[in-house]
Each structure stands twice: as structure tokens, then as C-alpha cells.
C-alpha atoms as a printed R data frame, in Angstrom:
    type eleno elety resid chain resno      x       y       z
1   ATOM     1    CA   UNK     A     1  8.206 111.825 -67.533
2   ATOM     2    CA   UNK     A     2  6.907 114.833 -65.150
3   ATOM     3    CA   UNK     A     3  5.781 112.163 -62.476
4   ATOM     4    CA   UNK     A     4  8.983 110.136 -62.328
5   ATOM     5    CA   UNK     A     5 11.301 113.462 -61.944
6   ATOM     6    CA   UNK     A     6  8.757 114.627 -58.835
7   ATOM     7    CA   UNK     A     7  9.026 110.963 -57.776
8   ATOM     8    CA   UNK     A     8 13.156 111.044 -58.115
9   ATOM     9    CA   UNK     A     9 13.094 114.417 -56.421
10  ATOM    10    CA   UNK     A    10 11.016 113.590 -53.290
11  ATOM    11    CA   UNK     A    11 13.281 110.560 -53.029
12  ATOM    12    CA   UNK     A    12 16.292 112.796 -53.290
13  ATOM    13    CA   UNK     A    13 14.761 115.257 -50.671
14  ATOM    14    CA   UNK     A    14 13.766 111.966 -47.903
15  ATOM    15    CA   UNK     A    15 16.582 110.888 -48.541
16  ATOM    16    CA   UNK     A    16 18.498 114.330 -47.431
17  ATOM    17    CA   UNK     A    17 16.164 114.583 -44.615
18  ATOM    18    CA   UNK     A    18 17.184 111.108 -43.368
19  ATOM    19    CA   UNK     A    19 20.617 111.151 -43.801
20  ATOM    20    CA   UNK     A    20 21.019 114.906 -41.719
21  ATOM    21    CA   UNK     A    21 18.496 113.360 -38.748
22  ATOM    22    CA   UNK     A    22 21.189 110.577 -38.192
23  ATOM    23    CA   UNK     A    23 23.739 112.887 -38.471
24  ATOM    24    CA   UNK     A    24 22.155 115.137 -35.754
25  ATOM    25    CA   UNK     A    25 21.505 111.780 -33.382
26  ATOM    26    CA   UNK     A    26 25.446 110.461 -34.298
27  ATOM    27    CA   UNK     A    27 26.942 113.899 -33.250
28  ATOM    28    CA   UNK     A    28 24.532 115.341 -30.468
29  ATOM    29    CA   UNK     A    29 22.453 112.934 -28.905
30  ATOM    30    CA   UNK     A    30 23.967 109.258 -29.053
31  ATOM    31    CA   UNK     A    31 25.578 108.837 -25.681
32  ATOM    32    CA   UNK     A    32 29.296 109.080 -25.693
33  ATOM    33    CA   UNK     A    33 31.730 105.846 -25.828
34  ATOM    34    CA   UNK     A    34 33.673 104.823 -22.570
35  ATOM    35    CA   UNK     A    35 36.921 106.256 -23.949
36  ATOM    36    CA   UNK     A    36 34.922 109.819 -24.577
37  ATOM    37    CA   UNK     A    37 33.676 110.010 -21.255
38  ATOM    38    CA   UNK     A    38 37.013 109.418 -19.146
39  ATOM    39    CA   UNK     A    39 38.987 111.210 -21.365
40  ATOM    40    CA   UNK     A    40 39.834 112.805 -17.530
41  ATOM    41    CA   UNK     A    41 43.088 111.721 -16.275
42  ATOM    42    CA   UNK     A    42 43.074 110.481 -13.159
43  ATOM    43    CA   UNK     A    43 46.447 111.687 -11.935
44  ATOM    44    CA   UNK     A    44 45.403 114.888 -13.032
45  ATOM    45    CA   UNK     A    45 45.046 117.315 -10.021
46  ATOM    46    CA   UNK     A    46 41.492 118.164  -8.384
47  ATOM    47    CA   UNK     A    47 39.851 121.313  -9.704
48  ATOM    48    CA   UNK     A    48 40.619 124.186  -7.252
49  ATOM    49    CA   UNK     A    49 37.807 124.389  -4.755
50  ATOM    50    CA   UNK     A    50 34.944 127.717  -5.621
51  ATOM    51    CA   UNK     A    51 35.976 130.492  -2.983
52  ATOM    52    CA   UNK     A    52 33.013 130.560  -0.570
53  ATOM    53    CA   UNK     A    53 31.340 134.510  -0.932
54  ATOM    54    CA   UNK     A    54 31.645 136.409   2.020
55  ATOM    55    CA   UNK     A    55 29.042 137.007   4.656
56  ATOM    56    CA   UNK     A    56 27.633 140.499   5.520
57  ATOM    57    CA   UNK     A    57 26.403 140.636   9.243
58  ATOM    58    CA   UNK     A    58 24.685 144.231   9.396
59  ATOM    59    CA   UNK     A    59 25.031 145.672  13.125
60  ATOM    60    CA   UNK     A    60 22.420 148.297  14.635
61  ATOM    61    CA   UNK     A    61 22.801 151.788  13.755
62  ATOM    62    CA   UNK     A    62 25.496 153.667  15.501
63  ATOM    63    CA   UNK     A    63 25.280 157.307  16.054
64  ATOM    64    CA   UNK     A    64 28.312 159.363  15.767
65  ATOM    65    CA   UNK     A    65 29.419 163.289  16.297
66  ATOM    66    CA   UNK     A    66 30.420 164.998  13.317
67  ATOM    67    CA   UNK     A    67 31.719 168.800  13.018
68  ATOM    68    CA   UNK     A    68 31.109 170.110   9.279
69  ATOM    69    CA   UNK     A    69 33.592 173.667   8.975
70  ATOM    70    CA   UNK     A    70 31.955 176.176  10.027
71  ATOM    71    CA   UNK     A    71 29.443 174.935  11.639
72  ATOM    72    CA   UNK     A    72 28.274 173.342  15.222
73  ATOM    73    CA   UNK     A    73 29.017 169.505  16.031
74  ATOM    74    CA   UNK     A    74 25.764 167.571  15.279
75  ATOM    75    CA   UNK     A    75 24.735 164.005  15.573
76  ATOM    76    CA   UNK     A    76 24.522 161.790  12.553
77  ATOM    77    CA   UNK     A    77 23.423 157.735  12.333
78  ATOM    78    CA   UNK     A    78 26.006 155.826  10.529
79  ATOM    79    CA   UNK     A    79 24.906 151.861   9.369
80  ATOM    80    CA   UNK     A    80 27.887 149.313   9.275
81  ATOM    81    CA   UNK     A    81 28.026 145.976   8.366
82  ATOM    82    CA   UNK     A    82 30.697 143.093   8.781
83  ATOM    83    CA   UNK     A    83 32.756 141.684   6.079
84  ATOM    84    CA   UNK     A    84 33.329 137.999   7.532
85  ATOM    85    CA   UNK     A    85 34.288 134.474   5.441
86  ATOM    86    CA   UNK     A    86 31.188 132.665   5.991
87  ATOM    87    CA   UNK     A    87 33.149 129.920   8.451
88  ATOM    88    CA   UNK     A    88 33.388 132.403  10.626
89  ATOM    89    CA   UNK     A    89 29.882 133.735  10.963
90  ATOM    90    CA   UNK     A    90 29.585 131.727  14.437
91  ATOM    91    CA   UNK     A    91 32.311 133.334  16.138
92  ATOM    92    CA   UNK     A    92 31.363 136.603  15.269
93  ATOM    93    CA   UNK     A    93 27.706 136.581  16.418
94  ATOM    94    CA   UNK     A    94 29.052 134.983  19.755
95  ATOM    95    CA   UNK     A    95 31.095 138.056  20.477
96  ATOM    96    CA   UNK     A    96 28.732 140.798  18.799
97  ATOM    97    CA   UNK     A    97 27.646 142.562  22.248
98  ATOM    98    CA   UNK     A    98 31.275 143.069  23.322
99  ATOM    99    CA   UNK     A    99 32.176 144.174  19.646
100 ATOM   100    CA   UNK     A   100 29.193 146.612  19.784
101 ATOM   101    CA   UNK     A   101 30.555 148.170  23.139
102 ATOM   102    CA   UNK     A   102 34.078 148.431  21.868
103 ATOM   103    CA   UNK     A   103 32.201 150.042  18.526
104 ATOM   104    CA   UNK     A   104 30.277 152.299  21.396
105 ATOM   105    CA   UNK     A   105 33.561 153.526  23.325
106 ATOM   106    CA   UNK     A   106 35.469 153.781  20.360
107 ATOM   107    CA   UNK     A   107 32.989 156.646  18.690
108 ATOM   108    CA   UNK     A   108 32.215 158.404  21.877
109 ATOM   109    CA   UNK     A   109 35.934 159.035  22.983
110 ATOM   110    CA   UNK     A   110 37.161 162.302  21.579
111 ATOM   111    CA   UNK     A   111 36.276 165.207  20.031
112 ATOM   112    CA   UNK     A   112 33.724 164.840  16.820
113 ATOM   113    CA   UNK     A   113 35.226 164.015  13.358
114 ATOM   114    CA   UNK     A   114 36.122 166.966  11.593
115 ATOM   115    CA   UNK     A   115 34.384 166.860   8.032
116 ATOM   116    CA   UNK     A   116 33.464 169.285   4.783
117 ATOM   117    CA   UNK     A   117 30.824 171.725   5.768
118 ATOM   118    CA   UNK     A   118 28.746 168.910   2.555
119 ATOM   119    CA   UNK     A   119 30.161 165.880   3.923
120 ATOM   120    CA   UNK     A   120 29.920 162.534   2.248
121 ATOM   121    CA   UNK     A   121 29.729 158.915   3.228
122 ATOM   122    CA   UNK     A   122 33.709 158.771   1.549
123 ATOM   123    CA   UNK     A   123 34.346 161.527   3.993
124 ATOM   124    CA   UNK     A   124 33.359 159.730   7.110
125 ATOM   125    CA   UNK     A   125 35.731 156.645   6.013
126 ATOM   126    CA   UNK     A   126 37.684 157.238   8.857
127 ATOM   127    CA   UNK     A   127 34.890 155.845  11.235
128 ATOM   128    CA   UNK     A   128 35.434 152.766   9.420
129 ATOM   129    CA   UNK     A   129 39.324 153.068   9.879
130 ATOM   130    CA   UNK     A   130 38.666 153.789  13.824
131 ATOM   131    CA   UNK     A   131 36.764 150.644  14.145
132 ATOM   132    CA   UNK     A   132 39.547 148.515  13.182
133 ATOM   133    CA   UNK     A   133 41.751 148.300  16.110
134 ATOM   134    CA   UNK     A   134 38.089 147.617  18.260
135 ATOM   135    CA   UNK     A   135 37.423 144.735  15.561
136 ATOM   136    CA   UNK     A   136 41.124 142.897  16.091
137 ATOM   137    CA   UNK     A   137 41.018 143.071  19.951
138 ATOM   138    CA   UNK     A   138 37.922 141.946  20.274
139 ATOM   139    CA   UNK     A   139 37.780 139.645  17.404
140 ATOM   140    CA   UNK     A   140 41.452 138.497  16.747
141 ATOM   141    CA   UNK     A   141 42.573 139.093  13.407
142 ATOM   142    CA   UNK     A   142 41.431 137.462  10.730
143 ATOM   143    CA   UNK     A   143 38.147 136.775  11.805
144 ATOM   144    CA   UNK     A   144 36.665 139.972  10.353
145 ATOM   145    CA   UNK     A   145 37.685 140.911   6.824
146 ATOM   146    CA   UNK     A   146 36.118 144.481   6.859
147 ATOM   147    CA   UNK     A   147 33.884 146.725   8.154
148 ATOM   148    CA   UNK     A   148 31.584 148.557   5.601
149 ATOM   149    CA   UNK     A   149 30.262 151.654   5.962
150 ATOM   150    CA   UNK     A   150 26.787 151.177   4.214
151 ATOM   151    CA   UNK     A   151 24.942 154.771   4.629
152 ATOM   152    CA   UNK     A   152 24.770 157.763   6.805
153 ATOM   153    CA   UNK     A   153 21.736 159.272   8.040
154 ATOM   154    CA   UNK     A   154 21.809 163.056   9.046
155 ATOM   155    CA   UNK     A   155 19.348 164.493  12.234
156 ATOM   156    CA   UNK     A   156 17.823 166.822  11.790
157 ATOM   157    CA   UNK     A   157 17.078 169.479  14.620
């Protein structure tokens, strides 16, 4: 009587085993039907297109005159970088040495920026907000989406 309930039980248990593996190939990994598959409309509109990331072009280090209160002007490196749609990457590099000497004139005309005697990068944003007039009438608008001010460097003397 023992044997036959082990044998009814191991039946019971392949038989469980079997049933749940087609189960698992019926609801995972059988391919789908036709109607499944192009359950897509086709007069449904395109998914919008994935916005492109923006390039960064980084241009050579620009040195500009700072006066902290209190204290004599002094010379400090500032590094920029473009902000440009990557279609536009082309145009911008073709017109990066007359961009740079706008940049130049631009930072050497007047007197030095006035900042905190412990300046920070936030307080030498106005450099970036000089440099975008240069950018437009070089560039045109449009073609450059922002100049970043990526670190400042101080001299030391």
C-alpha cells in the first residue's frame, strides 16, 4: 500500500511539473499570433522623434581681469564651453577663430569685473552674460544655445 501512494504521489508531482513547464512556454516563450503582434494601428501617429543631446565644444582658456573689494585687479583663467544642438556642430567650428577674437575683445574692453573680495565661479556669471551679444553676431542666433562657464583658475603672483 506504501509503494502505490509514493507511486500516486510522484505521478501527482510529474504531473504538476509538466503541466506549469507548458504553462511557462504558452505564456512566455511561444511566439505571439499575427493579431498579437500588429495590435499597432497603422493610422496611429509616429512616435515623437528622441531629442538629439546637445554638444559641448570646449574653447581654450580665456584669461580675464577681476577686482575682488579691497583688493588690486588680478588676472584669473576662466574655461568655457559651447552649448550647441549637435546639427550645428559644423557651423560652429567653421567660425571658432572669429568667435574666439570677439570672446578676446569682448573681455579686454573695460575696466575688470568687480567681484567679492572670495569670489566664486556663480560670481563671475556675468562673463558668461558678456559673451552673449559676441556669440549672436558672430554666430546668428540660434546656432549656439549657451555658453558654460566650466571653472576658474586663479594666478597666483
Amino acid at each position: 500500500m506504501r509503494k502505490l501512494g509514493l507511486i500516486i504521489l510522484a505521478i501527482v508531482v510529474l504531473l504538476t511539473l509538466a503541466g506549469g513547464g507548458v504553462a511557462v512556454y504558452l505564456l512566455i516563450i511561444a511566439p505571439k499570433s499575427q493579431s498579437e503582434a500588429e495590435a499597432v494601428d497603422p493610422n496611429d501617429p509616429p512616435p515623437p522623434p528622441v531629442p538629439k543631446r546637445p554638444a559641448f565644444i570646449p574653447l581654450e582658456p580665456f584669461s580675464v581681469y577681476v577686482r575682488p573689494e579691497g583688493q588690486p585687479s588680478r588676472e584669473i583663467i576662466v574655461i568655457l564651453h559651447l552649448e550647441v544642438p549637435p546639427d550645428n556642430v559644423p557651423q560652429v567650428n567653421e567660425k571658432m577663430h572669429l568667435l574666439r577674437d570677439a570672446y578676446i575683445r569682448e573681455l579686454l574692453k573695460g575696466d575688470p569685473i568687480e567681484v567679492p573680495a572670495r569670489f566664486t565661479a556663480r560670481d563671475l556669471y556675468v562673463v558668461r552674460d558678456r559673451l552673449r551679444a559676441p556669440t549672436e553676431q558672430v554666430m546668428g542666433k540660434g546656432l549656439v544655445t549657451q555658453v558654460l562657464l566650466l571653472n576658474i583658475i586663479g594666478q597666483l603672483k
